[in-house]
Structures are given as structure tokens and as C-alpha cells.
FILUMDO-60336 format. One record per residue: residue number from 0; residue in three letters; x, y, z of N, C-alpha, C in turn. Coordinates in Angstrom, 2 decimals. Layout:
% FILUMDO-60336
KEBA   num   residu      n_xx      n_yy      n_zz     ca_xx     ca_yy     ca_zz      c_xx      c_yy      c_zz
KEBA   NUM      ALA         X         Y         Z         X         Y         Z         X         Y         Z
...
//
This chain:
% FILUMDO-60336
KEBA   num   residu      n_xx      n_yy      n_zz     ca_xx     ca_yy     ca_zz      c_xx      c_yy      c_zz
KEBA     0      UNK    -13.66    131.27     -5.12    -15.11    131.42     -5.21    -15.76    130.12     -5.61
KEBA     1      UNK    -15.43    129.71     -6.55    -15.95    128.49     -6.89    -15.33    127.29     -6.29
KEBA     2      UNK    -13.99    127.56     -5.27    -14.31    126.06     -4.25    -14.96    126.61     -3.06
KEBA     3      UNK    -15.47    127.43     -2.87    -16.23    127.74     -1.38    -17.37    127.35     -1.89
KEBA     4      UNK    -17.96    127.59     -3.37    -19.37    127.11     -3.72    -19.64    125.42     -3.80
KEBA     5      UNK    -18.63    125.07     -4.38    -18.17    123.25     -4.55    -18.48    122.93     -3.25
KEBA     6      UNK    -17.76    123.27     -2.04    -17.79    122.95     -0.90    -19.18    122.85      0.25
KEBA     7      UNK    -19.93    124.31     -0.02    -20.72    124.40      0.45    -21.94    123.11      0.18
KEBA     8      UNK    -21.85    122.89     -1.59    -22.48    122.19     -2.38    -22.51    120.59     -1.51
KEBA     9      UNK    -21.44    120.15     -1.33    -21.41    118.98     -0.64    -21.31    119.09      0.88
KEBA    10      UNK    -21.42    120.20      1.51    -22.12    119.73      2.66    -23.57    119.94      2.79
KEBA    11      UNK    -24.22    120.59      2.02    -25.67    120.24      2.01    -26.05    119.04      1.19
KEBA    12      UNK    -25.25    118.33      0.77    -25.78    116.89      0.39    -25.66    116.19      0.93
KEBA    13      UNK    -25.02    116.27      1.79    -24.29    114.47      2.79    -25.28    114.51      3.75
KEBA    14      UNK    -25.92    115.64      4.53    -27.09    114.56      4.75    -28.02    114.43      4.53
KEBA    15      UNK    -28.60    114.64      3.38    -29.87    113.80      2.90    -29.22    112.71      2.08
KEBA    16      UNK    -27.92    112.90      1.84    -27.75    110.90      0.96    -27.48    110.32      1.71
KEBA    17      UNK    -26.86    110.50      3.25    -26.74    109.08      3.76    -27.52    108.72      4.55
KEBA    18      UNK    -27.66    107.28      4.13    -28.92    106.65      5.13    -28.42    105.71      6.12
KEBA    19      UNK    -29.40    105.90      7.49    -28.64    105.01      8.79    -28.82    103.94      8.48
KEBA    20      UNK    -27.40    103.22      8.80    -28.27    101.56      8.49    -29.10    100.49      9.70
KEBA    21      UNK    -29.62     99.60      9.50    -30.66     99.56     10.24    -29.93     98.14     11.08
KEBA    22      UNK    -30.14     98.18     12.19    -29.88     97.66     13.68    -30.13     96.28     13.07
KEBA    23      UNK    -28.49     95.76     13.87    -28.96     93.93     13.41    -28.39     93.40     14.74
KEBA    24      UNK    -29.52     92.23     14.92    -29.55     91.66     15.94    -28.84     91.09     16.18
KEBA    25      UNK    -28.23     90.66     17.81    -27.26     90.16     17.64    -27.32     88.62     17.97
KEBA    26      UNK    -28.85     88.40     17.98    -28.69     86.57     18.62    -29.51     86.72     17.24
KEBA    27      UNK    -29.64     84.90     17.07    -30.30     84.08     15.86    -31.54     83.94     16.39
KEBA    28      UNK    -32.27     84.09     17.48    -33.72     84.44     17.70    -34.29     82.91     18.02
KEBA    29      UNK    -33.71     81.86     18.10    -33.99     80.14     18.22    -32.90     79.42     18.45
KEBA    30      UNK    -33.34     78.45     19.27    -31.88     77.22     19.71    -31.21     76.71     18.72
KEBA    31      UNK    -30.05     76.74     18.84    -29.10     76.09     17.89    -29.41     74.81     18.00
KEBA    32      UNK    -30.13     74.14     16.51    -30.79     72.69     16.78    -28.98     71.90     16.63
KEBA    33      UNK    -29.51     70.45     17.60    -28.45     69.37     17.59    -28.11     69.14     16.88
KEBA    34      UNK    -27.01     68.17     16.71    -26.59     67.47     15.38    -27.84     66.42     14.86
KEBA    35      UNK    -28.50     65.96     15.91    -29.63     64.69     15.24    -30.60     65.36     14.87
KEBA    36      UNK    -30.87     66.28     15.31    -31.98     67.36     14.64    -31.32     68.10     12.93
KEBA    37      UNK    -30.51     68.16     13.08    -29.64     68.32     12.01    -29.86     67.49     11.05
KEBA    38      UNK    -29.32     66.71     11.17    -29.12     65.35     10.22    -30.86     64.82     10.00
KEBA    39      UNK    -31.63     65.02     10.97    -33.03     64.48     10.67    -33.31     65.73      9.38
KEBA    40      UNK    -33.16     67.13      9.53    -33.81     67.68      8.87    -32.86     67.63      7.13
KEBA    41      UNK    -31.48     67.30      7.65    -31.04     67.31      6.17    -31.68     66.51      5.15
KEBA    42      UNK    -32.14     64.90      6.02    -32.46     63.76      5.26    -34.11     64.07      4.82
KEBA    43      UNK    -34.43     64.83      5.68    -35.92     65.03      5.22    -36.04     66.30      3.62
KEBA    44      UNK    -34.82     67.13      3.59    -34.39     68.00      2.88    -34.10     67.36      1.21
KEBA    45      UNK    -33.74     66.31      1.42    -33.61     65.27      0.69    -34.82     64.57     -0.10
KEBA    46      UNK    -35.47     63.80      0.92    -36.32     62.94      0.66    -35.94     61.73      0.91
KEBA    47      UNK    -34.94     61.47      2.10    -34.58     60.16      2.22    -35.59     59.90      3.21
KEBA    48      UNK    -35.99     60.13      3.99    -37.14     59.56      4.78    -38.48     60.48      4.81
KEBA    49      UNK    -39.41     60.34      5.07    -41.00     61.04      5.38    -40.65     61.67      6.79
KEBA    50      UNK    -41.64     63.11      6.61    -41.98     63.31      7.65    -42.75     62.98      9.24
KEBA    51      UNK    -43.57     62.20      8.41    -44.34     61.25      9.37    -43.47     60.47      9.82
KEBA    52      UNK    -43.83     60.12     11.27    -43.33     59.07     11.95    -43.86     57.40     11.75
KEBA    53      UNK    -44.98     57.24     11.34    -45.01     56.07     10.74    -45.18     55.80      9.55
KEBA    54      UNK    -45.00     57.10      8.72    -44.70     56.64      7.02    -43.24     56.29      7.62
KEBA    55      UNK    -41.85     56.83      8.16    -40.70     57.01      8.19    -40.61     55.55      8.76
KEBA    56      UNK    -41.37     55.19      9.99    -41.05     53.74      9.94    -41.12     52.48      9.05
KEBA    57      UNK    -42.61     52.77      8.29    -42.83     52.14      7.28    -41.53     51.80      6.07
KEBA    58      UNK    -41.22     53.40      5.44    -40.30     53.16      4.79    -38.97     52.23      5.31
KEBA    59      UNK    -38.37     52.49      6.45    -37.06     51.65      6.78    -37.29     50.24      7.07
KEBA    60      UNK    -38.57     50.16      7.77    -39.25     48.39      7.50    -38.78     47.94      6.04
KEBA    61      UNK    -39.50     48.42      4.84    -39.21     48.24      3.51    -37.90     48.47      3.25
KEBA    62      UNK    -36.73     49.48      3.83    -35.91     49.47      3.31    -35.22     47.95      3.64
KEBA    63      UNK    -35.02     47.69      4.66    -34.42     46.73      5.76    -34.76     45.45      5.10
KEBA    64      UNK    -36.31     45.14      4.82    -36.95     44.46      3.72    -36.32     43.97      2.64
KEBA    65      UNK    -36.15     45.27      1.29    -35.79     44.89      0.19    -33.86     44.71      0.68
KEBA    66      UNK    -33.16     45.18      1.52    -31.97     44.59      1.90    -31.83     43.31      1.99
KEBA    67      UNK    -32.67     42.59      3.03    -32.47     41.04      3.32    -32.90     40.89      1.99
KEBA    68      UNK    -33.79     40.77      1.31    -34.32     39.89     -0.07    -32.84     40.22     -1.16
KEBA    69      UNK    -32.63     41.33     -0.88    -30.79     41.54     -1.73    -29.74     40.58     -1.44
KEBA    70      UNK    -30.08     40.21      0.28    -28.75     39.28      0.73    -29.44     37.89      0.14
KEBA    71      UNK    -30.21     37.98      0.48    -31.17     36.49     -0.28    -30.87     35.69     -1.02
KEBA    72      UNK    -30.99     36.65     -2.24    -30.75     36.60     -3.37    -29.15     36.60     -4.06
KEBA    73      UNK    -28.15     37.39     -3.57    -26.96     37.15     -3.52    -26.35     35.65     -3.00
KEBA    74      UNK    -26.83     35.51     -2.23    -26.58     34.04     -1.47    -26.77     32.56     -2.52
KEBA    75      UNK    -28.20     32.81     -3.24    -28.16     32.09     -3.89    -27.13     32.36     -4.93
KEBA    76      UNK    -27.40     33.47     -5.91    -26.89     33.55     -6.89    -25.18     33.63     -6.51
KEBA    77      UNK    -24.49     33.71     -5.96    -23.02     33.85     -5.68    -22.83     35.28     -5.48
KEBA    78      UNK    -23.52     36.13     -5.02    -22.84     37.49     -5.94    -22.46     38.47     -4.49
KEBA    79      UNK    -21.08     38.00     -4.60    -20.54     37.92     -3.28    -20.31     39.67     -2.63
KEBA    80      UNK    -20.54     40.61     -3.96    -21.02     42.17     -3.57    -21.81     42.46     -2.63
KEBA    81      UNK    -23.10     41.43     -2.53    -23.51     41.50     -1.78    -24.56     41.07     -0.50
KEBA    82      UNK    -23.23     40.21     -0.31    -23.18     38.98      0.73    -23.57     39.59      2.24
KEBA    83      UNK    -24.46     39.26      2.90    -24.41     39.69      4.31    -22.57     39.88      4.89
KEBA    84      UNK    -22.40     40.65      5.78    -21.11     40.72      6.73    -20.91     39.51      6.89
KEBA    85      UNK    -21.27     38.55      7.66    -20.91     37.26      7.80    -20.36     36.37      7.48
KEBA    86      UNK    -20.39     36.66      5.77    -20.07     35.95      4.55    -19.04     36.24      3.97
KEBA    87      UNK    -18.70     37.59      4.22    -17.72     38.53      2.63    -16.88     38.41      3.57
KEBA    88      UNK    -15.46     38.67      2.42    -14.19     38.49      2.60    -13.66     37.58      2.07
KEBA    89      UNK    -12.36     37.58      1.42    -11.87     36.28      1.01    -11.21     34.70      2.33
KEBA    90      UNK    -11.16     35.40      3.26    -10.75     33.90      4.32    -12.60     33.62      4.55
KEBA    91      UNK    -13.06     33.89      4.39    -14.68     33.44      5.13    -15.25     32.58      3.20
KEBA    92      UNK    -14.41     33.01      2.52    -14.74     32.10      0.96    -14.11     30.63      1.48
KEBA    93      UNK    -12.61     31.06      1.96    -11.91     29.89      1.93    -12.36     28.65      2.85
KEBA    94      UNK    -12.80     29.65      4.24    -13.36     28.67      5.07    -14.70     27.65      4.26
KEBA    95      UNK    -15.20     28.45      3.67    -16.33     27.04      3.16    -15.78     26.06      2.08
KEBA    96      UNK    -14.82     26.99      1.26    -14.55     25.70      0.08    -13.76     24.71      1.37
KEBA    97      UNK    -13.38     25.25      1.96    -12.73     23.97      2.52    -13.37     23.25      3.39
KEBA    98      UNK    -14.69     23.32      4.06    -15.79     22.57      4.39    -16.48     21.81      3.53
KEBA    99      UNK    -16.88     22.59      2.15    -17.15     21.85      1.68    -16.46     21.22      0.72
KEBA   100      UNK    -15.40     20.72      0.96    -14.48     20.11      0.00    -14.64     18.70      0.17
KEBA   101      UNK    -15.36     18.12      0.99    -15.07     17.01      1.22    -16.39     16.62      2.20
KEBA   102      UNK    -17.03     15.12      2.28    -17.70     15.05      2.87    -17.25     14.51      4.51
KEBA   103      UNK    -18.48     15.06      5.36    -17.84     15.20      6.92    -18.79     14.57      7.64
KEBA   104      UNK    -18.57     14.06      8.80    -19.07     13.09      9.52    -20.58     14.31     10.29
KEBA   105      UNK    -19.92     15.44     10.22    -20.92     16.72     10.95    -22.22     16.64     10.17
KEBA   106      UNK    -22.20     16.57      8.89    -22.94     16.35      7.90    -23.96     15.36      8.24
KEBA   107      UNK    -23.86     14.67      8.62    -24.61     13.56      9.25    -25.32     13.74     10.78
KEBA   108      UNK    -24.97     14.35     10.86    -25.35     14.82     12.60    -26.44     15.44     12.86
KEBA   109      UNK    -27.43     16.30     12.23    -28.83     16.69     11.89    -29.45     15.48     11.91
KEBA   110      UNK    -29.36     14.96     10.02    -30.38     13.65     10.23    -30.59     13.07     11.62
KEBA   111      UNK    -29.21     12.66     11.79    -29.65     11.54     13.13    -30.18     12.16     14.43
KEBA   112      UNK    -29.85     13.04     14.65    -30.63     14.40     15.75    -32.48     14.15     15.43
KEBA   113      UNK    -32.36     14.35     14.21    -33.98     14.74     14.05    -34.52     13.07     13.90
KEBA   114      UNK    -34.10     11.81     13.65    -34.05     11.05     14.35    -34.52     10.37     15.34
KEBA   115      UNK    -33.60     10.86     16.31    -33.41     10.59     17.80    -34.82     11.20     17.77
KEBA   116      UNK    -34.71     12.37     17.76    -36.09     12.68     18.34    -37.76     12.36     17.64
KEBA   117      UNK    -37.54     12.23     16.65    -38.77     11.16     16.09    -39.25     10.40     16.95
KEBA   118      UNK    -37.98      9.27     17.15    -38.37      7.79     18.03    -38.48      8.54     19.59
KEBA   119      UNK    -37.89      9.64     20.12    -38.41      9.79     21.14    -39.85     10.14     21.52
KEBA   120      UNK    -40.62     10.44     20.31    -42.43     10.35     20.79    -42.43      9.22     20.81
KEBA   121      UNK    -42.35      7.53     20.19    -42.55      6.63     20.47    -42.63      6.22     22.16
KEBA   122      UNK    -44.17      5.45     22.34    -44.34      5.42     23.68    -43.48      3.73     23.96
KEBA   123      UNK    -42.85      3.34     23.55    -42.10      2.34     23.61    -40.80      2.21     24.55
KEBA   124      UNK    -40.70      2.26     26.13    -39.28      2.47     26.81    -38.32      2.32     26.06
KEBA   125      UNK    -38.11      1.05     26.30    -36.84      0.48     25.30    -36.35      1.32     23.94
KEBA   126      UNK    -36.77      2.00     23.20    -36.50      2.26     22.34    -36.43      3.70     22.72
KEBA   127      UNK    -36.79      4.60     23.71    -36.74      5.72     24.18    -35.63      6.01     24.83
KEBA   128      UNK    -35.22      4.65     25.25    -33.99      4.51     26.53    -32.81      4.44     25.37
KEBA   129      UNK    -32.85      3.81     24.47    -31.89      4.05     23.40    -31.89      4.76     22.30
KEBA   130      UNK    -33.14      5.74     21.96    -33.08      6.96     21.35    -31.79      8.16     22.30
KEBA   131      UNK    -32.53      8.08     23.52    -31.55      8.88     24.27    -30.43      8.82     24.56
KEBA   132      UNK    -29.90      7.36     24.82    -28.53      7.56     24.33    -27.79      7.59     22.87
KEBA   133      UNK    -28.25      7.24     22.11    -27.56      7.69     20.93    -27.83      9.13     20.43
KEBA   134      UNK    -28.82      9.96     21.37    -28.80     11.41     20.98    -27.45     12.04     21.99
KEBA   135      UNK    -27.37     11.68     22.70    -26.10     12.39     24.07    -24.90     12.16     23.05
KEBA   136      UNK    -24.95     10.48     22.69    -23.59     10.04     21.97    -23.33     11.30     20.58
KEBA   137      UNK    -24.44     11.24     19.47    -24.23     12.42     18.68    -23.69     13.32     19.09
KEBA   138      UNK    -24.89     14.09     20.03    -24.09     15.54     20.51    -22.80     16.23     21.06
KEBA   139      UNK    -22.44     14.50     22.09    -20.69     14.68     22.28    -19.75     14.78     21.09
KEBA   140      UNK    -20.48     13.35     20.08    -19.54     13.79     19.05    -19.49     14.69     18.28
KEBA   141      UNK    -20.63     15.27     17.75    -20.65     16.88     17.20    -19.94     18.02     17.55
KEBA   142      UNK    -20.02     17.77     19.52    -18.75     18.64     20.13    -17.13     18.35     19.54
KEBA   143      UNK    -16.59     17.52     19.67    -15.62     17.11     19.46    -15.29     17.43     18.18
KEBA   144      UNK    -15.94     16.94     17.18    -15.74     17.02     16.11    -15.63     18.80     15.45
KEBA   145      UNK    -16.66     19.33     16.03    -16.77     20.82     15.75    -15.61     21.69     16.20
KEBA   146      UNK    -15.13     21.15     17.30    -13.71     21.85     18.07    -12.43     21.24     17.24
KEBA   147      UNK    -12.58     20.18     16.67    -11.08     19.40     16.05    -11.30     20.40     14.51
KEBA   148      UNK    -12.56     20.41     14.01    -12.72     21.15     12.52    -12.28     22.80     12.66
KEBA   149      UNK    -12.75     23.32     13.90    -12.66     24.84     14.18    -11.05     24.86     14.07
KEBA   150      UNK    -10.37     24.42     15.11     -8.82     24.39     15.27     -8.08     24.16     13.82
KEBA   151      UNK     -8.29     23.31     13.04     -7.96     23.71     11.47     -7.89     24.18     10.61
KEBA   152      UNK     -9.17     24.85     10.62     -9.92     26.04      9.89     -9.27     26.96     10.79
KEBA   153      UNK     -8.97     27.31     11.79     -8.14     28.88     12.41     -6.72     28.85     12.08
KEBA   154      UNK     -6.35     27.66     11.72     -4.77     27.22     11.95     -4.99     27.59      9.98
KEBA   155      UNK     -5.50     27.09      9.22     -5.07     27.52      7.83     -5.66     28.90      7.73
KEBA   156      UNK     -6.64     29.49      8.17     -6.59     30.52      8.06     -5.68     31.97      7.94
KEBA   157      UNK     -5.02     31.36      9.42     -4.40     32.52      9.77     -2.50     32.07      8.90
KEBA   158      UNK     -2.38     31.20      8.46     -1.54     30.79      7.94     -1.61     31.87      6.55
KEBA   159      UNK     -2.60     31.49      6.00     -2.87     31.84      4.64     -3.74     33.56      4.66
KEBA   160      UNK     -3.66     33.97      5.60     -3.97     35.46      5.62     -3.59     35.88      7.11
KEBA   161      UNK     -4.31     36.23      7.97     -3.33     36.73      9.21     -4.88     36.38     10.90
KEBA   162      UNK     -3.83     36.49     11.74     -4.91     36.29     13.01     -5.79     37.09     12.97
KEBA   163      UNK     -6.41     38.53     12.74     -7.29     38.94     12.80     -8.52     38.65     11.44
KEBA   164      UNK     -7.89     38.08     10.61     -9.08     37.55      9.77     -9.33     36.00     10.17
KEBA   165      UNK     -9.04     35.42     10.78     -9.34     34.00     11.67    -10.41     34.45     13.16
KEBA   166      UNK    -10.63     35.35     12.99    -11.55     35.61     14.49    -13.02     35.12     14.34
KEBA   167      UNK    -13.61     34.09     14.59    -15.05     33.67     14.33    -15.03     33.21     13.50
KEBA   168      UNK    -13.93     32.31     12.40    -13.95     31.49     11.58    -14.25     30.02     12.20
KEBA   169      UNK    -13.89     29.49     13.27    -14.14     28.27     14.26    -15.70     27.67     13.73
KEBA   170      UNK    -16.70     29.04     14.31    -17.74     28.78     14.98    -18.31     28.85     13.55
KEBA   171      UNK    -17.86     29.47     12.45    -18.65     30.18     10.76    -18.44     28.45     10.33
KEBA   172      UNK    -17.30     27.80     10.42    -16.89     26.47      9.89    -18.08     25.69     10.26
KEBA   173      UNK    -17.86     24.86     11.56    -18.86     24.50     12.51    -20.38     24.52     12.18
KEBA   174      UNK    -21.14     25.92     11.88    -22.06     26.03     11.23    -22.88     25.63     10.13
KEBA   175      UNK    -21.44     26.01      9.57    -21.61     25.38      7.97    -21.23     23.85      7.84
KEBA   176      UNK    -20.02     23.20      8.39    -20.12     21.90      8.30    -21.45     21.03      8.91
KEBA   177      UNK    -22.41     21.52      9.77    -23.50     20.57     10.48    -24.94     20.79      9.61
KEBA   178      UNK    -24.63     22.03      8.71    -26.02     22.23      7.73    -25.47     21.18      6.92
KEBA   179      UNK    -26.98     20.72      6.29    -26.82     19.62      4.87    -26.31     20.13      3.50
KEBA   180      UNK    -25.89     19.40      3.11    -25.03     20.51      2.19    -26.06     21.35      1.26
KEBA   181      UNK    -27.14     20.43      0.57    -28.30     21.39     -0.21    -29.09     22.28      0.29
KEBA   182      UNK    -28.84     22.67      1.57    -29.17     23.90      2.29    -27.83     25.29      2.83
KEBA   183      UNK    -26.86     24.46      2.71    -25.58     25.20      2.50    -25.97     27.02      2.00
KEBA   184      UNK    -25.97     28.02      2.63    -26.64     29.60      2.43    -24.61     29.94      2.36
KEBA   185      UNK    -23.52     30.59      1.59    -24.19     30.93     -0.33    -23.42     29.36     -0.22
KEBA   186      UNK    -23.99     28.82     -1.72    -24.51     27.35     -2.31    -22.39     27.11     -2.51
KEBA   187      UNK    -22.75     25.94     -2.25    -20.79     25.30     -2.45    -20.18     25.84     -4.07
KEBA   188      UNK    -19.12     25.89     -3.61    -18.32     26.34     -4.71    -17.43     25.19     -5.42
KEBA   189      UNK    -17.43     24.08     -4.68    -16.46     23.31     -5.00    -17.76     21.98     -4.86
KEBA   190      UNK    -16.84     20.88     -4.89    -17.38     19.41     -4.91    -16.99     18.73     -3.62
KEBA   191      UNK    -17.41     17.80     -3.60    -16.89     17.04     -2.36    -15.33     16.41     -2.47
KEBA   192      UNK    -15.05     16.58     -3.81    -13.77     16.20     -3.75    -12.62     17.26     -4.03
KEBA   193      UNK    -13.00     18.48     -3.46    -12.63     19.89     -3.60    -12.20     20.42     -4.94
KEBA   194      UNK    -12.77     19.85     -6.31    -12.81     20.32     -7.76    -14.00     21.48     -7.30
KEBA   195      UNK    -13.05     22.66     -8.30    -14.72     23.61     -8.91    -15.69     23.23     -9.43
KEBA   196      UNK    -17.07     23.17     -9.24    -18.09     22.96     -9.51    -18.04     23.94    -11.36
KEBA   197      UNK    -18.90     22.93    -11.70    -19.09     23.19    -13.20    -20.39     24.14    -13.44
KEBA   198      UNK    -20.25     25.48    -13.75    -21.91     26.13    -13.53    -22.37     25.77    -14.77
//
């Protein structure tokens, strides 16, 4: 008697307690955005860039900005953390102390360039006719000289660390040996007689 009443009891409850559950869709209702749409909205999620398109340019102008004035400033100061790419690494250190270890005939090769071309406004033949050749004569020898310095600088390089850190050391040497030395971008480490400089 009392499980036919129990029984009855719970089938007049089951259905008013259960409730249907309610229909779920089966698409996301919008395009699955890209990865660059992605990544734009994470950074904006952030606050790494503006929404606007020319606040957003603005800002990376400035970022790009206060970067170079960082390499700038590293350059002078030594602070080789954070040295443009160009610079960092320990064979791209070595290549300059050893440029500037000593004074080089390349060194000289500006002045007389800028020079040559001084006296070439002079309306004077003669002296135009021999501005110009002693500018050809420089420039051959600058060649020469820049290819005999590169080949040394690749040859101790790769001696003293390996061929793939000698790749564009030639032309980094070269560069740096034909600037004057008090314009030298980061400033010599050594002396002309390859002693450490005293800070």
C-alpha cells in the first residue's frame, strides 16, 4: 500500500520538475577572425597600441623614435645591451679594437677626398686636372687597401670564433677603418697602440 502510494507520488512529480533544456546553436553566429585580426585585437586588449589608425601610427613613429635615441645613446655610452644588430656580438667588438688599434692609412682617405673636391670648384685647369687625379689615385687606394684590411679581419675572425660569425665583418672593418676616428659610432675601446683606453 504504501509503495503503490510512494510510486504513484513520483510519477506525478517528474513532470512538472523537469525542465526542457533550451536549444543551442550549433554555429558561433560570425567568422572565425584571422590570426592578424587576432593578434591586432589581443594588443589592443592590452593597450599596446590605440585604436585609431593614426594615433597607432603615431605611437610606433615614437616607439621606433625613442629606440634609435636608445641605440644613440648606447653607442656613445658603451652599453653594448643595447647596441643596434650591427654592432653586438663579441667578433663585431673584436673587429673594431682591432681597427682601431692602430693608426691606418684609410684614416686618411676622407680628409683628402673632401679635399680633392674642394679644389675641384676651383676654376683653375691645372689644378682641377690634378685634383682629379689624385682623387682616382685615393679611391684605388682605398679599394685596395679596404680588400687587404677585410681579408684579415675575416681571417682572425674566423680563427678566433668560427665562419659564420665572420660574415660581413670585411665590409663592418672597412667602414669603420675610413671614418675618422672621433666620429668612430660606439667610441674606440683601445688606443692607437692597441692599450685599453683609460675611462
Amino acid at each position: 500500500m504504501f509503495r503503490r502510494n510512494s510510486s504513484k507520488q513520483v510519477a506525478d512529480a517528474t513532470p512538472a520538475d523537469v525542465i526542457p533544456a533550451e536549444p543551442v546553436a550549433s554555429g558561433k553566429g560570425r567568422p572565425t577572425p584571422t590570426r592578424k585580426e587576432a593578434e591586432a585585437a589581443r594588443k589592443l586588449r592590452l593597450g599596446a597600441l590605440p585604436a585609431d589608425p593614426k594615433a597607432r601610427r603615431a605611437a610606433e613613429r615614437e616607439a621606433n623614435r625613442l629606440s634609435y635615441d636608445r641605440s644613440r645613446q648606447a653607442l656613445r655610452n658603451g652599453d653594448e645591451s643595447h647596441y643596434p644588430a650591427r654592432d653586438r656580438g663579441p667578433a663585431k667588438a673584436f673587429v673594431r679594437d682591432y681597427v682601431d688599434g692602430r693608426l691606418r692609412l684609410l684614416e686618411l682617405l676622407m680628409p683628402l677626398v673632401v679635399l680633392c673636391w674642394a679644389t675641384l670648384l676651383m676654376r683653375n685647369t691645372s689644378i682641377y686636372i690634378y685634383s682629379s687625379f689624385v682623387m682616382e689615385v685615393v679611391v684605388v687606394l682605398g679599394i685596395v687597401l679596404g680588400v687587404l684590411l677585410g681579408r684579415r679581419v675575416k681571417k682572425q675572425v674566423t680563427l678566433q670564433y668560427d665562419a659564420e660569425q665572420a660574415r660581413g665583418v670585411a665590409f663592418y672593418a672597412f667602414s669603420r677603418a675610413v671614418m675618422p676616428r672621433f666620429l668612430r659610432q660606439p667610441k674606440p675601446r683601445v688606443t692607437m697602440r692597441g692599450e685599453p683606453k683609460i675611462r
